[in-house]
C-alpha positions in Angstrom: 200.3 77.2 16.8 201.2 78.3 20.3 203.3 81.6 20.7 206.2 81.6 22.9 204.1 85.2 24.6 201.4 82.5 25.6 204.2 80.0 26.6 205.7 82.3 28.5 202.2 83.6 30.0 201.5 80.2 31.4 205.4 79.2 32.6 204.6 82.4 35.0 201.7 81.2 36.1 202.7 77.2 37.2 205.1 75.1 35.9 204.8 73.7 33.0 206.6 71.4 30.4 206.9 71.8 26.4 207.1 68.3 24.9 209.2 67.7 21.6 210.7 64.8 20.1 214.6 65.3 19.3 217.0 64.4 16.8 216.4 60.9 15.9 220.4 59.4 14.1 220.5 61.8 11.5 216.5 63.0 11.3 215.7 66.9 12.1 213.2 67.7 15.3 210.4 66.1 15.2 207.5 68.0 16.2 204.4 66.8 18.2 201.9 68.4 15.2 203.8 71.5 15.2 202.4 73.2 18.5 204.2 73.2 21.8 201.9 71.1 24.3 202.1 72.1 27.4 201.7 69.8 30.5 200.7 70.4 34.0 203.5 69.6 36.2 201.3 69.3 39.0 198.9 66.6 39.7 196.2 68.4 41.4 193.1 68.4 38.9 191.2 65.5 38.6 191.1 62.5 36.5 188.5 63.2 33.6 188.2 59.7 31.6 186.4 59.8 28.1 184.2 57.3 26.8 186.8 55.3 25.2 189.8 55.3 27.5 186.7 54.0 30.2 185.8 51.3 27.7 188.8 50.4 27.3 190.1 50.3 30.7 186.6 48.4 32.2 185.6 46.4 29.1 182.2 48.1 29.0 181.7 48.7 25.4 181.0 52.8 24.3 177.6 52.0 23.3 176.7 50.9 26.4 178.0 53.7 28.0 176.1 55.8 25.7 173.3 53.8 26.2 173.5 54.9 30.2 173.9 58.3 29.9 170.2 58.1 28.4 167.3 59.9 30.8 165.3 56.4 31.4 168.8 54.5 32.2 169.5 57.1 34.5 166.2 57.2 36.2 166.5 53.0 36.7 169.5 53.8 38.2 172.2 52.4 35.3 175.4 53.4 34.6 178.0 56.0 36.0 177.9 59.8 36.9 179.6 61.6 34.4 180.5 65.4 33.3 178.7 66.8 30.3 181.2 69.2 29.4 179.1 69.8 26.4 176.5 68.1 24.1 178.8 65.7 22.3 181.9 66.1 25.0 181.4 63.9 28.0 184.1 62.5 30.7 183.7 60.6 33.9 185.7 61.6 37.1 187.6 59.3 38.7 186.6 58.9 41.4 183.1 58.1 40.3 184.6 55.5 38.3 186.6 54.4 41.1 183.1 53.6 43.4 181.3 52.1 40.3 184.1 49.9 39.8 184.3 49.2 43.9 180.4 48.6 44.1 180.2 46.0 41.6 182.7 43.9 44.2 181.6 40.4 44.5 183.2 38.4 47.6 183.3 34.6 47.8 180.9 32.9 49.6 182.2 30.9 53.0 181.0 27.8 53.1 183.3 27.3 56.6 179.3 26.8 58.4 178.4 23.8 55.9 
């Protein structure tokens, strides 16, 4: 559990925002687990996408992800960069996903020359 000290602490140091459920016709608060999450109010840090929010955004199913974070898919060249944040924690940046997603780009071919 977060104490207000620490909630404090962090409100002094950039805004932030404490997210609870209210009242719901007749139900006490509703807590989000009991903790006070706090939120960044500012959008400055970058986008840091975990293996499933990718696969589900792209399609690409988490084993193959997995699959091209290994040393010999990486050395042919498969897959995305991503962020080893620790042995089992890994997230892609954004904009990485944003250039893989841009490079696989196929146009039509124009046939105005037949």
């Amino acid at each position: 559990m977060v104490s207000m000290g620490r909630v404090a602490a962090a409100a002094v140091r950039e805004p932030v925002r404490l997210l609870d459920y209210g009242p719901s016709y007749g139900r006490p608060w509703e807590s989000t687990g009991g903790a006070a999450y706090l939120l960044s109010m500012s959008d400055d840090r970058p986008r840091l996408w975990t293996p499933q929010e990718l696969a589900e955004y792209t399609g690409i199913p988490i084993r193959t992800l997995a699959d091209w974070r290994t040393e010999r898919a990486r050395s042919r060249g498969l897959g995305l960069p991503f962020v080893a944040l620790s042995a089992h924690n890994v997230r892609y940046r954004d904009e990485d996903v944003e250039a893989f997603i841009a490079g696989r780009l196929v146009a039509p071919i124009d046939r105005a020359g037949d």
